[in-house]
C-alpha positions as CSV (number, residue, x, y, z in Angstrom):
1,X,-28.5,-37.9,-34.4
2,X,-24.9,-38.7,-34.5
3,X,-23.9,-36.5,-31.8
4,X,-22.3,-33.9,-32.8
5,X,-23.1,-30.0,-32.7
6,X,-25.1,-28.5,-35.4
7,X,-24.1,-24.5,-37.2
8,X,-26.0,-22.8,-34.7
9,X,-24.9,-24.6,-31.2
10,X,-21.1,-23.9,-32.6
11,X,-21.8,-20.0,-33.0
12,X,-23.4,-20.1,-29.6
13,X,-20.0,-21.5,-28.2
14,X,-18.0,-19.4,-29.8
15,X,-19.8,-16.1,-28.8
16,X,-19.8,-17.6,-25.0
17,X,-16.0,-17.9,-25.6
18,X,-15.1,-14.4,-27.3
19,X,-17.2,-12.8,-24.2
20,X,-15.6,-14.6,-21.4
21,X,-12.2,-13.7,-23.5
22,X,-13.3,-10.3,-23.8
23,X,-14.7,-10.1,-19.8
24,X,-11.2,-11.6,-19.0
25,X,-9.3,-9.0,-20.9
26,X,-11.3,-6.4,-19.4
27,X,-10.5,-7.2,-15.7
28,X,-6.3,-7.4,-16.4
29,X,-6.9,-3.6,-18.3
30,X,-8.7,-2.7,-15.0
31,X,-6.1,-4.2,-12.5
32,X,-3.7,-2.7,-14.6
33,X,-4.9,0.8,-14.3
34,X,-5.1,-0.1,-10.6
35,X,-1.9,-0.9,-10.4
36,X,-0.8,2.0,-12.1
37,X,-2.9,4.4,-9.6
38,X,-1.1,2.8,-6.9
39,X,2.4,3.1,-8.3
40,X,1.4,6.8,-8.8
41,X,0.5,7.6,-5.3
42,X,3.1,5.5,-3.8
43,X,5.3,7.9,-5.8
44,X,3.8,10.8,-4.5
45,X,4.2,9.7,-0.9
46,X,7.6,9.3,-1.7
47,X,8.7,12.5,-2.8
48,X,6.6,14.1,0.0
49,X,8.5,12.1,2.5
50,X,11.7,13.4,0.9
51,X,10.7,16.4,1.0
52,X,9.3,16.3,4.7
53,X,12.3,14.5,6.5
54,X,15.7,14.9,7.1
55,X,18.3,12.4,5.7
56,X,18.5,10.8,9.2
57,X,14.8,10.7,10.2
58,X,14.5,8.7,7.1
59,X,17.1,6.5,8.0
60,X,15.8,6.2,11.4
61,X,12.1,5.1,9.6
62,X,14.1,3.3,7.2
63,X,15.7,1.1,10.3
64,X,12.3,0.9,11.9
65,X,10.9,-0.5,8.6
66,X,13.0,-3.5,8.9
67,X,11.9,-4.5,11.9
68,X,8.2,-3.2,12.1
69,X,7.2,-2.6,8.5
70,X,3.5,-2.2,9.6
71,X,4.5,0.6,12.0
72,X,6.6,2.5,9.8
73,X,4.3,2.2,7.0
74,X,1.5,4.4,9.7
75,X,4.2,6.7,10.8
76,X,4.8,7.2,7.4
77,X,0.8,8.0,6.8
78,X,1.1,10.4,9.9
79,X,3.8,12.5,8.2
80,X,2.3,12.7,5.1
81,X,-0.8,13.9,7.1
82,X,0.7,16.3,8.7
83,X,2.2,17.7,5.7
84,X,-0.8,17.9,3.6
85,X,-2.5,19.5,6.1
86,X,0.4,22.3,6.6
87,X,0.9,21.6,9.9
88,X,4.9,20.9,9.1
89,X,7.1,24.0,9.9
90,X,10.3,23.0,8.0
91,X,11.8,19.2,7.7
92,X,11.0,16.5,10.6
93,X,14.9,16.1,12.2
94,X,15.9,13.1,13.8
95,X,14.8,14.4,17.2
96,X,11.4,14.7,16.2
97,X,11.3,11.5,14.3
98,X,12.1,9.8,17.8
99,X,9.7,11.2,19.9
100,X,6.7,10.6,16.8
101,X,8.1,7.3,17.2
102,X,7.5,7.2,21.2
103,X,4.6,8.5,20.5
104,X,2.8,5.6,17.9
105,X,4.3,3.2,19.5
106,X,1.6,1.1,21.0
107,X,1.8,0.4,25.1
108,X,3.8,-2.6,26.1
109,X,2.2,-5.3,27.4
110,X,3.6,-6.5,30.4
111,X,3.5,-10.0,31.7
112,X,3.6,-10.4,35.1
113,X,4.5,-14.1,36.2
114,X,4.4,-15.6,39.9
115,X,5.8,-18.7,41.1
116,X,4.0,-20.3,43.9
């Protein structure tokens, strides 16, 4: 034998290849739609904070997203609960946004160092 691949090892190859093409193909078309699921509800959270805040509580959340983007990203999950569930009576003022604010904010820890 001179070493080369006869007809039928050749077909084999190329079905392996069009399937792992195919397979491949098939994971980007289901990250897409992913993606686009995300994009959707991230859009959806957006208009519902619009709608839930006034323009300086969402400055305010705006301000505490550049600082603590983790933290505003769960008060931002805390209004949108409390606006699905109807527990909003009218538009979250600045006020409010403050004391939800005090109120997520995790307890400082305090160090406490003695010199001997």
């Amino acid at each position: 034998m001179s070493g080369q691949p006869n007809e039928d090892e050749l077909e084999e190859l190329r079905k392996k290849k069009m399937q792992q093409l195919q397979d491949k193909q098939g994971g980007q078309a289901d990250e897409e739609a992913m993606e686009a699921q995300r994009q959707k509800q991230e859009a959806q959270k957006k208009a519902l904070l619009r709608q839930a805040l006034t323009d300086s509580a969402r400055k305010r959340l705006n301000s505490v997203r550049m600082s603590k983007p983790q933290f505003a990203e769960q008060v931002e999950q805390q209004v949108v609960a409390l606006a699905q569930s109807g527990r909003l009576q009218g538009q979250i003022d600045d006020d409010q946004m403050r004391s939800l604010l005090k109120e997520l904010q995790p307890d400082k820890t305090e160090f406490n160092i003695e010199r001997r």
